[in-house]
Every structure is written in C-alpha cells, then in structure tokens.
N, C-alpha and C positions, 0 to 999 in steps of 0.2 A: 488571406494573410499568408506571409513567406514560414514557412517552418525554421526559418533561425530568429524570426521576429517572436514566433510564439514561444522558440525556448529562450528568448531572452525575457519574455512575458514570466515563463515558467522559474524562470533564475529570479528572476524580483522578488515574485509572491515566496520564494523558499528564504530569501534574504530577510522580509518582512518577517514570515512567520519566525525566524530564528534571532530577531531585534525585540521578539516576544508582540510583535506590531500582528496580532492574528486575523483582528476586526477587517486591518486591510490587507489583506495577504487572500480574502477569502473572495471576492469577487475577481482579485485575478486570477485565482488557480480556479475557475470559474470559466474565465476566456479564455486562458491558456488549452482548458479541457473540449470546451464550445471548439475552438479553431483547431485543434488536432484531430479532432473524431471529423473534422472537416476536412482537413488539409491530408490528416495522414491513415484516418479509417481508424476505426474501432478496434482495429485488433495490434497497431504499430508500438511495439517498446516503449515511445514518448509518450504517447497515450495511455499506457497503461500507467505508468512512473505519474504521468497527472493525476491519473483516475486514482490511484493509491495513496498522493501525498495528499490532495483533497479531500480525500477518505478522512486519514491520520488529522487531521487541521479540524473537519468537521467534530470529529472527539475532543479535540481539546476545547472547541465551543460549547460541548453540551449535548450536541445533535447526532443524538447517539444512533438514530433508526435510519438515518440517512448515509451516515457513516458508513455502517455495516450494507445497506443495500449497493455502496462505490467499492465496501471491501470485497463483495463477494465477489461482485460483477470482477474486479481486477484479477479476484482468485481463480474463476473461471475461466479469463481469458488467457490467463501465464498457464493454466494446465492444458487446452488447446492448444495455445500456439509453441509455447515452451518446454512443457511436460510437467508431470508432477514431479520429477527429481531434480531441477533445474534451482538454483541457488535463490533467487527471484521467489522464484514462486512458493520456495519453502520459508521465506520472509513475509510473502505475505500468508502466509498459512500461520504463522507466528502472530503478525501483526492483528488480524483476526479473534487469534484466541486470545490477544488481551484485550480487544475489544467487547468480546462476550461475557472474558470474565470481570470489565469493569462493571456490566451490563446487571450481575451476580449470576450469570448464567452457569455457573461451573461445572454442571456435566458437560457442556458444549465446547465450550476450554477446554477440559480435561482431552478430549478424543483429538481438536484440533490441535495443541502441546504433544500428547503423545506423536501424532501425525509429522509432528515437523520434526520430533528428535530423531523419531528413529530413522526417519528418510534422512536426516544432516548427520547422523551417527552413518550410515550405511556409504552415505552421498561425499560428505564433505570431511568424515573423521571427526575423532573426540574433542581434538585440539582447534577446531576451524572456529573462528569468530563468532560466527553464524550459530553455529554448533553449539559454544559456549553459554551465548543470547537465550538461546532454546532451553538452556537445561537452569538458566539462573530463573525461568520464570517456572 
C-alpha cells in the first residue's frame, strides 16, 4: 500500500472515531497500523501517531490491556527515536497515565503525571498547552 493511501486510511478511522462511530474506526486504525509498520517500519512518526491513536480508541472500547501494551510500545518508541523531552512523547507519557489511572492503578499514574509535568514544565514552560493538559490531570 502507498503511504498517502494509508494516511488517508489513517484520516478516516480518526473522522469515524470523532462521529463517536468507534466500533468502525477500530479495524481501520487496524490497517492503517498493519500497512505502516509495513510501508514505513516500526519506528516512522506515522506509525507511531497510529500506534497511539489505536491505543487511545482501544480505551474508550473497554480493552484496557491491549491499549496499554500500543501505549507503551508507542512510549518507547518516541523515547528512542524522539527523546524523552520531545513534546510527542511527553503526551504520550501523559496519555499513559490516564490510562493506568482509569485502570485504578494510581501509584503508576502518579510517577507517569509527575514525569510528564516536570519534563513539560522544564521542556515546554508553565503556560504550553501541553503543560497545562499535564497539570489539569
């Protein structure tokens, strides 16, 4: 598959999932992920942005352990390829610990939350978006 065919794959399922239509949004973000780790390798921006929004999708299904096994995987891959200070990867450092803490995991929240404030306090400043997101959870 062409990699502008899989992000237009990728644009559908994010269209679907925000029509609240999740049931079908979830086996394209599915192929979307299938033909990138194909087309663009495991460790490509596009790949990870699937591998994360699939993540995110999988939680609001329910499928909590599967979720977290796409969040981490994408965690690890933005701290490799991106760094750990990288705006990216302290969102999904974020997106993670509300995963855990829907989980009721809340030691493991707690360490991921602290993690992503102070790198987006140091990174991005008080006032950054991002920054804000971090500290409202």
């Amino acid at each position: 598959q062409h990699q502008y065919t899989l992000l237009s794959l990728h644009n559908l399922a994010t269209l679907l999932k925000d029509q609240g239509r999740v049931i079908d949004a979830e086996p394209l973000f599915r192929d979307a992920l299938r033909g990138r780790r194909e087309v663009l390798g495991n460790r490509h921006p596009h790949t990870l942005l699937t591998l994360n929004s699939l993540g995110r999708l999988l939680k609001v299904l329910g499928k909590l352990g599967e979720a977290e096994s796409l969040m981490r995987e994408a965690l690890q891959a933005k701290r490799e390829t991106l760094g750990n200070r990288h705006a990216s990867t302290l969102v999904s450092i974020n997106n993670l610990g509300t995963l855990v803490k829907d989980q009721g995991r809340l030691n493991d929240a707690k360490v991921l939350y602290r993690e992503a404030l102070q790198t987006s306090l140091e990174t991005l400043g008080d006032q950054h978006p991002d920054t804000l997101t971090v500290m409202n959870n």
